[in-house]
C-alpha positions as CSV (number, residue, x, y, z in Angstrom):
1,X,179.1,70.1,83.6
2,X,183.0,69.8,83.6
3,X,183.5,72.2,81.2
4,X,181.1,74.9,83.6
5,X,183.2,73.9,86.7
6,X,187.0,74.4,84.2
7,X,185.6,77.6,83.4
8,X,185.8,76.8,80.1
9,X,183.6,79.6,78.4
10,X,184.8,78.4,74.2
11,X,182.8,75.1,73.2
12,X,182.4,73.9,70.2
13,X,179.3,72.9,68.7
14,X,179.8,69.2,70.1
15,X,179.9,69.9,73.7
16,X,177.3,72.9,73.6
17,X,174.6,70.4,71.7
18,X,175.6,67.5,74.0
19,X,175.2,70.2,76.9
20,X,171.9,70.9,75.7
21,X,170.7,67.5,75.1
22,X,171.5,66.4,78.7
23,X,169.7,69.5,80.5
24,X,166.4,68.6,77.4
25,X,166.7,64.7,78.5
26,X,166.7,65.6,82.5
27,X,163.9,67.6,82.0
28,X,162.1,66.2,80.0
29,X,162.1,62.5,82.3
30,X,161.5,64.9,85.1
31,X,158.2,66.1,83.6
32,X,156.8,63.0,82.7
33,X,157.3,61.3,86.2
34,X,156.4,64.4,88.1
35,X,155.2,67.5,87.1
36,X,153.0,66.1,83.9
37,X,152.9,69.5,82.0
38,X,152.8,69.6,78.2
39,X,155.9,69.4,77.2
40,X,156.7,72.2,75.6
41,X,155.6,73.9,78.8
42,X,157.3,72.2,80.9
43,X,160.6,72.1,79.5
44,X,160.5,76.2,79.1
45,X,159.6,76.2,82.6
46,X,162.8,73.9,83.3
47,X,165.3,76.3,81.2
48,X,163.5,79.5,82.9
49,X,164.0,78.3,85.9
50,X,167.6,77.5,85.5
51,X,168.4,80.7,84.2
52,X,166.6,82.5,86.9
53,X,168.9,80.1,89.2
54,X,171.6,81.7,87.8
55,X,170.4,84.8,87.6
56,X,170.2,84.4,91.7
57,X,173.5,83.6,92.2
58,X,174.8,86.7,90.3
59,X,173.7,88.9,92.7
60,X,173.3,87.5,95.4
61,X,176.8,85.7,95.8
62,X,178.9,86.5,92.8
63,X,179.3,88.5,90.2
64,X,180.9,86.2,87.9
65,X,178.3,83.6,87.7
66,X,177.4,84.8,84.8
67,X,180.2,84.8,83.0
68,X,180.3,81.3,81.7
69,X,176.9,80.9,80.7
70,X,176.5,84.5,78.9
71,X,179.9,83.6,76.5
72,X,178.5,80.0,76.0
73,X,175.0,81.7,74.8
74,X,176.5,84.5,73.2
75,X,178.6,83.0,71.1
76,X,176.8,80.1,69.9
77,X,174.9,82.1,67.2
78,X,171.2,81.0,68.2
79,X,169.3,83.1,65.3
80,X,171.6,80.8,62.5
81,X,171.0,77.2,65.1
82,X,167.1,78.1,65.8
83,X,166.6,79.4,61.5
84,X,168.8,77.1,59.8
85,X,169.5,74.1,62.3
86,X,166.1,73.1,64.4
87,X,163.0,74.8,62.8
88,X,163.8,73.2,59.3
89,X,163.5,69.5,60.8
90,X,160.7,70.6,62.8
91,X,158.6,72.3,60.3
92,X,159.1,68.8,57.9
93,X,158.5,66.8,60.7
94,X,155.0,68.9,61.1
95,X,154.0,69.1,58.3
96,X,154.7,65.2,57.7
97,X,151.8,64.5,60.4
98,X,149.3,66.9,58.9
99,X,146.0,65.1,56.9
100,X,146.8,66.8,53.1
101,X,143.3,66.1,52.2
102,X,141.9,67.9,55.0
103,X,143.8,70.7,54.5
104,X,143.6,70.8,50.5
105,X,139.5,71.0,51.4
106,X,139.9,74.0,53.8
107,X,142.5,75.5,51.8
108,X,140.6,79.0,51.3
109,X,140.6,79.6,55.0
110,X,144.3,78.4,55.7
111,X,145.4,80.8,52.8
112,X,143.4,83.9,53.8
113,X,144.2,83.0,57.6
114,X,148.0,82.7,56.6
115,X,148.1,85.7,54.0
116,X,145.6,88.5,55.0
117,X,145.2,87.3,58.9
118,X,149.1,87.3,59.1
119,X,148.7,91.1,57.8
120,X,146.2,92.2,60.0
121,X,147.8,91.0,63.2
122,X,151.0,92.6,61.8
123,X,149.9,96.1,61.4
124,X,147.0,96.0,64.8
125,X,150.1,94.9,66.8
126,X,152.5,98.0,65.4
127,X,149.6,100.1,65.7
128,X,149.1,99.1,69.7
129,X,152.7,99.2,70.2
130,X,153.4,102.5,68.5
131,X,150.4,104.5,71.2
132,X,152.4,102.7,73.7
133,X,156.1,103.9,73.0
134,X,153.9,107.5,72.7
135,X,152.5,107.6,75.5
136,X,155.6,106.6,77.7
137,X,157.6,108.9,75.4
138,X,159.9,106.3,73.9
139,X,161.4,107.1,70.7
140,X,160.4,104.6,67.9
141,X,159.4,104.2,64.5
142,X,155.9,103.1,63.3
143,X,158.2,101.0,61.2
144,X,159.8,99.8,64.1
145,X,157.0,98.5,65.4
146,X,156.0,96.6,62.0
147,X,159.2,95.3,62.4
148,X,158.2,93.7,66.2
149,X,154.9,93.1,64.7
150,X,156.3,90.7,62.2
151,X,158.6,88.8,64.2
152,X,155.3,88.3,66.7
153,X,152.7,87.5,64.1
154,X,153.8,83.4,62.7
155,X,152.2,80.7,65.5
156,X,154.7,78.4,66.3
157,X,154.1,75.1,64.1
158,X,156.0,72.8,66.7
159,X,153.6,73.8,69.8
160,X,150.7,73.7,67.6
161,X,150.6,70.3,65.9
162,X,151.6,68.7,68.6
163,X,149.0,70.2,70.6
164,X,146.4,68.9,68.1
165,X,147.6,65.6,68.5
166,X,147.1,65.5,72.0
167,X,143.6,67.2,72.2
168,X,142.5,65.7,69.4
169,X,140.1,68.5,67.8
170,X,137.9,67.8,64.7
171,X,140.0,66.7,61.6
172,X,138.4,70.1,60.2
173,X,139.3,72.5,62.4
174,X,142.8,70.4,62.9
175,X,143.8,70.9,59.4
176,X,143.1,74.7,59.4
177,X,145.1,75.1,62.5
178,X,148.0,73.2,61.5
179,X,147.7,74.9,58.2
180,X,147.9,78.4,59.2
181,X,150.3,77.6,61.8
182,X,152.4,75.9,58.9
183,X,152.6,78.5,56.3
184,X,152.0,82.4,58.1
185,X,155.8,82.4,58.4
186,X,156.4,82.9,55.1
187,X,154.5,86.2,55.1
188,X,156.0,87.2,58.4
189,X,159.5,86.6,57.6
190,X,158.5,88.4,54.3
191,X,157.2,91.7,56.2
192,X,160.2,91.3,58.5
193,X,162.7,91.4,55.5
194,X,161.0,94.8,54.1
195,X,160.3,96.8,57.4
196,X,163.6,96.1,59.1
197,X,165.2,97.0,55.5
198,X,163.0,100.6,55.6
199,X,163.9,101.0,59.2
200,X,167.8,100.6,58.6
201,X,168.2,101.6,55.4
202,X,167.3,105.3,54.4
203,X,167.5,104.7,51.2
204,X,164.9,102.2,50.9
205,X,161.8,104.9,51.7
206,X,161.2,104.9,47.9
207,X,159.9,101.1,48.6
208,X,156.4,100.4,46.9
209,X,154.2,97.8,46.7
210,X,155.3,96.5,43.9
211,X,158.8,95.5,45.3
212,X,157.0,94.1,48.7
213,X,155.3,91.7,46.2
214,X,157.9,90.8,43.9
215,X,159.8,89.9,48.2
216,X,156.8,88.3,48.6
217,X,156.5,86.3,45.3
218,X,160.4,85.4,45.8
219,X,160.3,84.2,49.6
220,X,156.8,82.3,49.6
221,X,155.6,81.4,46.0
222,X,159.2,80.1,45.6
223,X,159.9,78.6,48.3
224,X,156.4,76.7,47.5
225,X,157.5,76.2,43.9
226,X,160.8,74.9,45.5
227,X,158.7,72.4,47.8
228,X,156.9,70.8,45.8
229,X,159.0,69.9,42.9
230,X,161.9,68.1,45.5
231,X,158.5,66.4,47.0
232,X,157.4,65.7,43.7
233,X,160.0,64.1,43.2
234,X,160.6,62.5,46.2
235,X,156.9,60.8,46.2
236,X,157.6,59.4,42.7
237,X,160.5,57.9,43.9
238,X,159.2,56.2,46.6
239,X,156.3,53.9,44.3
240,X,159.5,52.1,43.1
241,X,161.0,51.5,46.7
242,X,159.8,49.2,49.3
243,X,162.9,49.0,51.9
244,X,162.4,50.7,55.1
245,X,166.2,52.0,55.2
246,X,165.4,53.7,51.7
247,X,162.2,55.0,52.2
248,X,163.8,57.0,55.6
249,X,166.8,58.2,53.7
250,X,165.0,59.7,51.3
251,X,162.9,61.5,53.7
252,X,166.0,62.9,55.7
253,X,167.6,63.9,52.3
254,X,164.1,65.2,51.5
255,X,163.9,67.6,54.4
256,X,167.7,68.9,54.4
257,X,168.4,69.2,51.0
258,X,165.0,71.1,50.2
259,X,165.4,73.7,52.7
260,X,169.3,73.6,51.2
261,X,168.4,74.4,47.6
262,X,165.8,77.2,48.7
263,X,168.1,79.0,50.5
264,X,170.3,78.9,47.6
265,X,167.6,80.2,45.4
266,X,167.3,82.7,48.2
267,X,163.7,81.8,48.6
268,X,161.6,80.6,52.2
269,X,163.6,77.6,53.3
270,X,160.3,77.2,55.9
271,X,157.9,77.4,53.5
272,X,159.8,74.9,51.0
273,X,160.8,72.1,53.4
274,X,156.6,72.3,54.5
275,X,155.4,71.8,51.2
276,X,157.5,69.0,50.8
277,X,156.8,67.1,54.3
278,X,152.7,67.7,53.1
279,X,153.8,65.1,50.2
280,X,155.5,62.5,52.7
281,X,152.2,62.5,54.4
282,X,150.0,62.5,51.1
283,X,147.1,59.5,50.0
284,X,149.8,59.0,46.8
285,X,152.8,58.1,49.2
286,X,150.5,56.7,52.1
287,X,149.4,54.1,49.1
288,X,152.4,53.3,47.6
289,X,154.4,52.9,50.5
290,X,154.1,49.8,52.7
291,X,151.7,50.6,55.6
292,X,154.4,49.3,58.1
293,X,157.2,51.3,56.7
294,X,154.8,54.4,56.7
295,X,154.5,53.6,60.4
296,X,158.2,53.1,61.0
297,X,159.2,56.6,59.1
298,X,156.3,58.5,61.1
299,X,157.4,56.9,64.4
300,X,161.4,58.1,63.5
301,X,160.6,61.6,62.8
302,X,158.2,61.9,65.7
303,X,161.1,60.5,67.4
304,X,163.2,63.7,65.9
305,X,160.7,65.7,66.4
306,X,160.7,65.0,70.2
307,X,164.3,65.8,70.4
308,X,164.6,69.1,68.3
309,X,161.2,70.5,70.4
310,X,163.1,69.5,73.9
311,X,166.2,71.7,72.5
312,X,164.6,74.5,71.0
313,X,162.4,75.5,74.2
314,X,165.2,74.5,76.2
315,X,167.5,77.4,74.0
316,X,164.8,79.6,74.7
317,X,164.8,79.4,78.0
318,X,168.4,80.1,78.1
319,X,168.0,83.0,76.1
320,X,166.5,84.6,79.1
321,X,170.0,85.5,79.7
322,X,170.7,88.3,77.0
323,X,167.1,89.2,76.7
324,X,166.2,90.7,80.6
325,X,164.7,94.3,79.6
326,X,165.6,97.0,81.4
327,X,163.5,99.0,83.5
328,X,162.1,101.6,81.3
329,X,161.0,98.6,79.1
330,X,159.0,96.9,81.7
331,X,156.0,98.7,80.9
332,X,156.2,98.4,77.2
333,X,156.6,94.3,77.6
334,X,153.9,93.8,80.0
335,X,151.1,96.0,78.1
336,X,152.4,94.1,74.5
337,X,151.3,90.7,75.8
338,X,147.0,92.0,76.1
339,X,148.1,93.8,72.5
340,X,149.2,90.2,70.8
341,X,146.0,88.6,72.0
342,X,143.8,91.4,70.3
343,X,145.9,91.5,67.2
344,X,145.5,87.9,67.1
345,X,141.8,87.7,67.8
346,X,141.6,90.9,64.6
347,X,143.5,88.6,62.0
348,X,141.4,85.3,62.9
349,X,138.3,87.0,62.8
350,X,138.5,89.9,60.3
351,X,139.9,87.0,57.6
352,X,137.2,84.9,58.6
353,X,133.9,86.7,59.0
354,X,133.0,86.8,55.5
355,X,133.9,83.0,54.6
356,X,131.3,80.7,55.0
357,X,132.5,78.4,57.5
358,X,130.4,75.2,57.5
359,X,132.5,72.9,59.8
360,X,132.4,74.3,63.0
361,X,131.1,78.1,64.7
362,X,132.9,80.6,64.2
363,X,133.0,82.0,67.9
364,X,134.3,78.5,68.8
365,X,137.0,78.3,65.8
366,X,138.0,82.6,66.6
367,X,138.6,81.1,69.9
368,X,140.8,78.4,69.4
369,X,142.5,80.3,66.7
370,X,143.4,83.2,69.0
371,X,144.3,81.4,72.4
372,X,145.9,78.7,70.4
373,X,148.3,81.1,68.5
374,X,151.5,79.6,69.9
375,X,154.6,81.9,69.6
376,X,158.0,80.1,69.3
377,X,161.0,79.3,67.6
378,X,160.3,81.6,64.3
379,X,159.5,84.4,66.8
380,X,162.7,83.6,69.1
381,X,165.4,83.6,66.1
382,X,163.6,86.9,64.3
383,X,163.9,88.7,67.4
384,X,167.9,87.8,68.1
385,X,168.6,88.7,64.8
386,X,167.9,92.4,65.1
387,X,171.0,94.9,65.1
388,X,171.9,95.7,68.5
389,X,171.6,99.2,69.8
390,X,169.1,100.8,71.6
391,X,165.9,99.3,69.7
392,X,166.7,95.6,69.9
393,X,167.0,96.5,73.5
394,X,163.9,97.1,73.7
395,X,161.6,95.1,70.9
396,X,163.5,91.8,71.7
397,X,162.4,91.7,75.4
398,X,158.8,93.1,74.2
399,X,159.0,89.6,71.5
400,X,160.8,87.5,74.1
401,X,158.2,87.9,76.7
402,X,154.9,87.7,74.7
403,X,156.5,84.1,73.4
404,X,156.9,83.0,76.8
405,X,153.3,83.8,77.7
406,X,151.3,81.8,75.4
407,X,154.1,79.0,75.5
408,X,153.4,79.1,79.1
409,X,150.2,80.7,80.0
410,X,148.3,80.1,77.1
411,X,149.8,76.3,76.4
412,X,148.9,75.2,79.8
413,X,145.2,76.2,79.5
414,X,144.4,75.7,76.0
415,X,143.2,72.0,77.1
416,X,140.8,73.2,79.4
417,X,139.7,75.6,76.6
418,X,138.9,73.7,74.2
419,X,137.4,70.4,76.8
420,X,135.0,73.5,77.7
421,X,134.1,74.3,73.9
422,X,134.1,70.7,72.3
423,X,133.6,68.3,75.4
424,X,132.5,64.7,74.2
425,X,132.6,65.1,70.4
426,X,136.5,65.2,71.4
427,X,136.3,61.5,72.2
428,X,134.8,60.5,68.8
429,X,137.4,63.0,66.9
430,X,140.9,61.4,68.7
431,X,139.2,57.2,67.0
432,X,138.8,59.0,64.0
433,X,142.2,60.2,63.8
434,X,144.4,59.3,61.2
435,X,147.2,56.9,62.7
């Protein structure tokens, strides 16, 4: 707060994060005495509303308002903080929390979910977007629009697994969830690499299927390979180590220097550091480890979890500062948020209409699946890492305001959804939860 009233618009990383952390901590103690929202929600809602605030003041009293807060945001290279700072511990931190077994036993869904769903929603999105920019006459690609397809199509791991948590759905339908939620990045992020490379690069048009799978092969298969070796090794360590200080430095080194060494190897950081959290949360370690420590190291990163979530929605929120569309985009935004919901509700159902899905209906699960498909972080850092010019102008707000929607719209009401859908059985699925 000094440093906004100095007029200081250069701050190092120190006084930005410990900016941050204060307006997260305030809003978060203000949502769990008052307003009692999820929290995810409800700190969104907090940074939107500051920013709106702001936004106020502007133009209604000055000009320079703005100034501050713009430079501060601007200059603190979100795409690299959200991508290479917060999502990694998140995604670990997820995936730590997730029942392996459950998911190993539903792993043809999660992969065709992940893989073909992911493609689906990717290409019914661009398709949706691409009548729109016709029909209002903008000039875009169709690759342009994969591009915003991609950036729009991974759920947001952090929104979704804690959401579980709290509603406590079947362990089945949990584990497929948290799955897809967990790995779909990695074929977004792989999409996102190749279309934004064909839409920028002219020389790339001579790109075949071929090269998309040897991107593909590269960023997820290697990035899994990458995973589970480090947790491999990790796990195996741990039978040999009963201290509680031990056991939680080796998860911390765990979670940083796996998403270290893939990005060295130039594979999926994301997909690596999740492989290896699904090992910290594994029968092996879960047996060889001391059931108290387990409890300790699960409380500590739900602990970190906590704090990472509060800062990443409250970024986003800020964000709302370099992301306003313009006027001639305001119809493009508004119509894109009905088009995610039916290129979500094609992937989830398309993938899954010729599996033989034994643990729940699959109305019910195509419904949870589609209103539950959280946008977030993953989406947030794709989109701010476009190239500016006329296009970002335009696909970031379109990305930007389809995240806040089902953060906001479809977070708040995905309780009563699925209350509606699974009613008492919910009660026996949160005692048989895994603690």
């Amino acid at each position: 707060v000094l440093i906004l009233l100095n007029g200081r618009s250069s701050m190092s990383i120190f006084n930005l994060l410990s900016l941050f952390l204060l307006l997260s901590t305030v809003a978060v103690i203000f949502n769990r005495k008052i307003t009692k929202l999820p929290e995810t929600s409800a700190v969104l809602l907090f940074s939107l509303g500051m920013s709106s605030i702001l936004l106020a003041l502007n133009k209604f009293i000055s000009p320079v308002v703005m100034d501050v807060p713009l430079q501060m945001v601007s200059s603190a290279d979100m795409p690299n903080m959200l991508m290479h700072g917060i999502l990694p511990i998140l995604l670990f931190a997820g995936a730590m929390q997730t029942n392996l077994r459950h998911l190993l036993n539903r792993v043809i869904s999660v992969t065709a979910l992940a893989v073909f769903g992911t493609l689906i929603s990717i290409f019914v999105f661009a398709g949706g977007l691409w009548g729109v920019l016709k029909l209002l006459h903008i000039p875009i690609s169709f690759t342009w629009c994969v591009v915003a397809g991609a950036i729009l199509s991974p759920t947001d791991p952090v929104s979704v697994v804690s959401l579980l948590k709290k509603l406590g759905l079947p362990a089945p339908i949990q584990a497929v969830v948290a799955g897809e939620s967990l790995f779909n990045d990695g074929m977004a992020v792989t999409v996102f690499t190749v279309a934004l490379a064909l839409a920028t690069t002219p020389s790339m048009h001579g790109f075949t299927l071929v090269d998309a799978f040897a991107i593909f092969n590269r960023e997820a298969v290697g990035g899994a390979v990458i995973g589970f070796v480090t947790g491999a090794i990790a796990a195996y360590t741990l039978k040999d180590i009963k201290d509680l200080q031990m056991t939680l430095l080796i998860s911390i080194t765990l979670a940083i220097c796996t998403f270290s060494v893939a990005n060295y190897f130039d594979t999926s950081g994301a997909v690596a550091v999740v492989v290896a959290g699904l090992w910290m949360g594994s029968d092996m370690v879960n047996a060889s480890v001391d059931n108290k420590v387990i409890i300790t190291i699960k409380h500590f990163w739900e602990m970190i979890e906590g704090i990472c979530n509060s800062l990443l929605f409250l970024t986003m929120g800020a964000e709302v500062l370099i992301m306003l569309p313009s006027k001639d985009a305001w119809p493009v935004v508004l119509a894109c948020i009905p088009i995610s919901l039916i290129a979500r509700f094609a992937g989830v159902s398309l993938v899954t209409l010729p599996l033989p899905i034994k643990y729940d209906s699959k109305k019910r699960l195509w419904s949870i699946l589609t209103w539950g498909g959280i946008r977030g972080g993953v989406s947030v850092a794709l989109a701010l890492g476009l190239p500016e010019g006329n296009v970002k102008n335009i696909i970031a707000p379109i990305c930007y305001a389809v995240v806040v929607f089902t953060i906001i719209v479809q977070g708040l009401t995905i309780e009563k959804l699925v209350k509606k859908m699974y009613g008492d059985s919910l009660e026996t699925s949160l005692k048989e939860l895994p603690h």
